[in-house]
C-alpha positions, 0 to 999 in steps of 0.5 A: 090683670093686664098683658103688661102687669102679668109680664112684668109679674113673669119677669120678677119671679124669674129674677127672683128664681135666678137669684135663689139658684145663685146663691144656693149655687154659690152655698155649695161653692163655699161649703165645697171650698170649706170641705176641701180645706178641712180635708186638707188640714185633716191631711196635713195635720194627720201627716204631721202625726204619721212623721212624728209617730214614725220618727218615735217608733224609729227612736224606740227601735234604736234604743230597743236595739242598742238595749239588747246589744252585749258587749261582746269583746270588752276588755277591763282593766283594774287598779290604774293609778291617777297621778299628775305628771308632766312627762311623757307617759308610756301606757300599756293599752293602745290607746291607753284606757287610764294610769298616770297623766298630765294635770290638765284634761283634753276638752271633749270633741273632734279632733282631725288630728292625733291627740296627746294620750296623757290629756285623753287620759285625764279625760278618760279620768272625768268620764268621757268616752275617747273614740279612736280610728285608723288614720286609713278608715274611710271617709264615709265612715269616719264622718258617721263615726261623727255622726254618732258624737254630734252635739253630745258632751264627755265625747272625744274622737280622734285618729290614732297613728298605728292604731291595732283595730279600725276603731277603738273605744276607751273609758277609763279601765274599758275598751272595745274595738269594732271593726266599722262605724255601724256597729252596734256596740259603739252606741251602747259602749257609749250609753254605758260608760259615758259617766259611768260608775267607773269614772274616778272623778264624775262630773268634773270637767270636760272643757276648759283644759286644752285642745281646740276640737273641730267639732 
């Protein structure tokens, strides 16, 4: 074999070396590039898992609680009447949990200002839960008070000129004041007597009445 055959026979393998380096060198690039994102989907997706999981073991924790929440200082009231009046009616709780009221319902909601008793009251009729506050209970509190109402429906919050307590929950023949926006027994008052058994007329409306509520 001549000097320049062998030569050329010495460059072709060393080309044919480099090559085979490169692309082994370019397979463990793509298997890195692959690895690494898998490890990253695993990462976002087991993420994702521990938020959702998270967020249902926070939700089982809050409904665990409100569940072993009692009651403790609910007032019952019997034997209110339910006539339709157009007058003014003088109730015997602040505010009043039932009794005599005006024909047309107050719709569910916010509401920034006061709200008439006779309508809050044929709400109370249809089973909506009336939370009532102090016109001095702080901002921070009156917005979790909000907070709590969210999008939910048969709900209507208020002030309440002279109100006795910080905050008052009503259904119809019920009441349970509490002094903060955390307490507890807000959320079970709520779970238990919105369109609870001792709503009058369940399922009747709790829109189309009057008052334009803010939230």
């Amino acid at each position: 074999m001549t000097n320049a055959r062998k030569s050329r026979q010495a460059t072709a393998e060393k080309a044919a070396k480099l090559r085979a380096e490169q692309a082994a060198s370019e397979r463990r690039r793509r298997f890195a590039l692959t690895a690494g994102a898998f490890v990253i989907v695993i990462a976002v997706v087991g993420g994702g898992f521990a938020v959702v999981k998270a967020a249902r073991d926070d939700s089982a924790k809050d409904a665990a609680k409100v569940a072993a929440t009692k009651l403790t200082g609910l007032k019952e009231y019997k034997d209110l009447t339910q006539n339709h009046v157009s007058t003014p009616v003088t109730y015997a709780q602040t505010p009043p949990v039932g009794g005599d009221h005006n024909p047309v319902w107050l719709n569910c909601g916010v509401y920034d200002a006061p709200v008439q008793n006779e309508n809050a009251v044929h709400a109370l009729e249809h089973g909506a839960v009336w939370i009532t506050y102090q016109e001095k209970l702080p901002k921070a509190q009156v917005e979790e008070l909000k907070d709590i109402v969210g999008n939910q429906t048969y709900l209507v919050l208020s002030p309440y000129k002279d109100l006795p307590d910080p905050i008052t929950l009503s259904a119809w023949g019920l009441q349970l004041s509490v002094d903060t926006a955390d307490d507890p027994r807000i959320e079970k008052f709520i779970k238990e007597y919105k369109q609870g058994t001792q709503t009058p007329e369940m399922g009747a409306a709790c829109t189309g009445g009057v008052g334009e509520p803010t939230g």
